[in-house]
N, C-alpha and C positions, 0 to 999 in steps of 0.2 A: 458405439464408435462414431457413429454420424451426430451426437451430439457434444461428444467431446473434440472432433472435429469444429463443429461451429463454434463454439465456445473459446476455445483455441484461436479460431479468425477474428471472431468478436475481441477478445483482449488484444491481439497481436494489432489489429488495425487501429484501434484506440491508442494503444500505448506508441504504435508508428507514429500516426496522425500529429501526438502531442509531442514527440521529439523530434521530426523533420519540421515542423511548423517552423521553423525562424527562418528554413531556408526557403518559405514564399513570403518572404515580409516586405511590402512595398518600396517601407522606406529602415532607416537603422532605427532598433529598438530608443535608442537615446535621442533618436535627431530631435530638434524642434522644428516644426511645419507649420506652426500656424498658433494663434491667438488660445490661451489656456481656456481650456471646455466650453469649446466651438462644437454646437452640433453636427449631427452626421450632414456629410455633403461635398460635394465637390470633390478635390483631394483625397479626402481622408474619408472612408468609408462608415466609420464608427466615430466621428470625430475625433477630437483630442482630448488632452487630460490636463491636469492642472497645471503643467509644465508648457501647455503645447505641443507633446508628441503625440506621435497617430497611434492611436489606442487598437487599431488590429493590428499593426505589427507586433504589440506589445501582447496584445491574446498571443497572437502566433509563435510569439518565443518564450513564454511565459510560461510554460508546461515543462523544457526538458529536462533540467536541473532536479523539478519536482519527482518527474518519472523517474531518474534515475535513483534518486537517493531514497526514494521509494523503495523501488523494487529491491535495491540491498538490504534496507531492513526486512523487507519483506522475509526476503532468503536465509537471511540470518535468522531470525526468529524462529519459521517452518524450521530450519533444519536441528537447531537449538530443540526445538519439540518433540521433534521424530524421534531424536536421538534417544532423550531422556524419557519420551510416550515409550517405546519401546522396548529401552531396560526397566522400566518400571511398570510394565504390563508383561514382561516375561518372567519376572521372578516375582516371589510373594514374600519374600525376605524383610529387612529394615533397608535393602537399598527403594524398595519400590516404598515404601512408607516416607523416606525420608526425603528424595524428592516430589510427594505426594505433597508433602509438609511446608516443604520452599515454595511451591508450585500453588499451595493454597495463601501463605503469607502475602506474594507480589501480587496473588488477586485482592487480597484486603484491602491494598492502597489504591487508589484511585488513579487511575492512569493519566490523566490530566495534570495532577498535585507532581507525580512521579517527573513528570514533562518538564512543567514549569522548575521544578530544582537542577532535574539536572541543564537547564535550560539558560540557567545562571553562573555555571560552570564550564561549562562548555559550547561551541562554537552552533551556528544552529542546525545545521545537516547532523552533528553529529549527535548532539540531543535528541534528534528524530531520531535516527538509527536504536540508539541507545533507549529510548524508551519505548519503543515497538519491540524489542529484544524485551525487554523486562514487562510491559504489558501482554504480549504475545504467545511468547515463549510457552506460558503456564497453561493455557489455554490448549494450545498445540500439546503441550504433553497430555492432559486429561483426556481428551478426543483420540489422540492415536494410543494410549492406555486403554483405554477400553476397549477400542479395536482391536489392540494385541491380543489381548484377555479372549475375547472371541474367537478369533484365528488360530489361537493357541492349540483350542482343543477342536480342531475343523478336519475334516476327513483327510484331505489334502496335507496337511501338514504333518499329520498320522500319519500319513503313508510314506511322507520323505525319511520321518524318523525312524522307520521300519527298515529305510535302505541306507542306514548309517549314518545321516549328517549330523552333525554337531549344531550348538545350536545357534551360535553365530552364521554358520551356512543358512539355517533353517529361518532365521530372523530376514540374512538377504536375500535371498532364491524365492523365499517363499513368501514371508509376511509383508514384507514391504512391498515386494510388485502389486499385490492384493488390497493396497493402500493407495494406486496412483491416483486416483479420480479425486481421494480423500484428502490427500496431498495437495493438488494440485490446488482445488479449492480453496483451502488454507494459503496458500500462497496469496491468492486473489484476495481475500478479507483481509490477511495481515498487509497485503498491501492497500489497500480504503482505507484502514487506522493508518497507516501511515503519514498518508495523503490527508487527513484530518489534521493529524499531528501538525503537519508542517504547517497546514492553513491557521492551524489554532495560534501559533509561536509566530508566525509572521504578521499574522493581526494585530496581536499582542504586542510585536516590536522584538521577539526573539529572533524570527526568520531570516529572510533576505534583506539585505539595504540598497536604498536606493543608491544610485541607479537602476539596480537589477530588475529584467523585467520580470515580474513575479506575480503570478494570479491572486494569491490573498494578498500582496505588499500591493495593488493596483484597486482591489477595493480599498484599503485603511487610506491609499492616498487621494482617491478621488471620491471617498464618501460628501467632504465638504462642497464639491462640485455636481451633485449627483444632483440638482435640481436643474441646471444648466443643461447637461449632456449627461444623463440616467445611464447611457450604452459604457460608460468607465468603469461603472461597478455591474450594471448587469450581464455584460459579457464576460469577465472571467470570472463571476460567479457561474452564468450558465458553464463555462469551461470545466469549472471542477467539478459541478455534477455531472454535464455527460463522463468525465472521466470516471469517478465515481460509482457511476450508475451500470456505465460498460463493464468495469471491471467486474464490480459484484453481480451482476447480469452473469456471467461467463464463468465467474465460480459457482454459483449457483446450479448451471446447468451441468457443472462436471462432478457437484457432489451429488445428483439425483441418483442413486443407485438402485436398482429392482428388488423389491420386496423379498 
């Protein structure tokens, strides 16, 4: 408990941190303040960027857009899993084969390739979403399928069956609470692909557009400047790895479970 506790603080102060951030931003994400990749000093803490804006405001607001559309696919994905981990780890039928079967196909593709097409078609948040569901998804079902399969025949679960429940009850009462920590965790990594996703598509030129303040749209624009004033790209790169880093940090500690 005390470590799903901290872990729980750990993600929740991270993912705050990066979505209040625009409300301490010195100046507006867009102003121009000064001479384009002005080192740090004076005014502007981090200097500016190749436009002249101050490049901490732009850390600062440059996270929430990302977290959020994150954390959807995140949810989407995990839940996508559960669903199909779990009819496919309670029956042994052709239904559990045959999402076994879909579930191995969308691993064969490369989830990068998967990104970039639908990436071309559609708008760039929704590309993320959309290929963390299809990246995701399949993963999240093989991890909570085997769980079930385990759980299946567990004393505990015997014993509900013993007092009548059907096995829809016995799937929510019983197998799924017995999954939160495994759960939960999965949230956390499907949200790091995520957060990759969007960084990969906005380097690339799928992502955010300028103006927007945006951590990977803030390296691809201030690489050319990155001899000047280095803090344009290495701040919201550091951004995306504490984020990152936190997040899987915090899943990490909630999938540990006792031998």
């Amino acid at each position: 408990m005390n470590r799903a506790i901290i872990a729980g603080s750990l993600a929740s102060a991270v993912a705050c941190a990066t979505v209040l951030g625009g409300l301490l931003t010195p100046h507006l994400p867009t102003e121009i303040i000064g001479l384009p990749h002005t080192s740090p000093g004076g005014g502007a803490l981090l200097g500016t960027d190749g436009l002249g804006r101050d490049v901490l405001s732009r850390v600062l607001a440059g996270g929430r857009d990302l977290v959020l559309v994150s954390m959807l696919a995140a949810l989407l994905a995990t839940s996508l899993g559960v669903a199909g981990g779990l009819l496919a780890g309670w029956s042994d039928g052709w239904t559990s084969r045959l999402l076994t079967a879909l579930a191995d196909v969308l691993l064969a593709v490369p989830l990068l390739l998967v990104a970039l097409v639908l990436a071309v078609s559609l708008p760039g948040d929704a590309a993320v979403i959309a290929a963390t569901v299809c990246g995701g998804t399949p993963l999240t079902l093989r991890v909570v399928r085997d769980a079930t399969r385990l759980a299946r025949g567990s004393g505990y679960v015997e014993a509900a069956r013993c007092r009548g429940e059907r096995d829809a009850a016995l799937l929510i009462r019983e197998v799924l609470p017995s999954m939160a920590g495994l759960i939960s965790a999965d949230v956390g990594m499907r949200f790091v692909v995520a957060v990759q996703l969007a960084a990969a598509l906005s380097l690339l030129g799928f992502g955010a557009q300028p103006p927007t303040a945006d951590w990977a749209l803030m390296i691809r624009e201030n690489l050319p400047g990155s001899g000047l004033n280095p803090a344009g790209v290495i701040a919201p790169a550091v951004a995306l790895a504490v984020l990152t880093a936190g997040v899987a940090g915090a899943a990490s500690l909630l999938d540990r479970r006792p031998a």
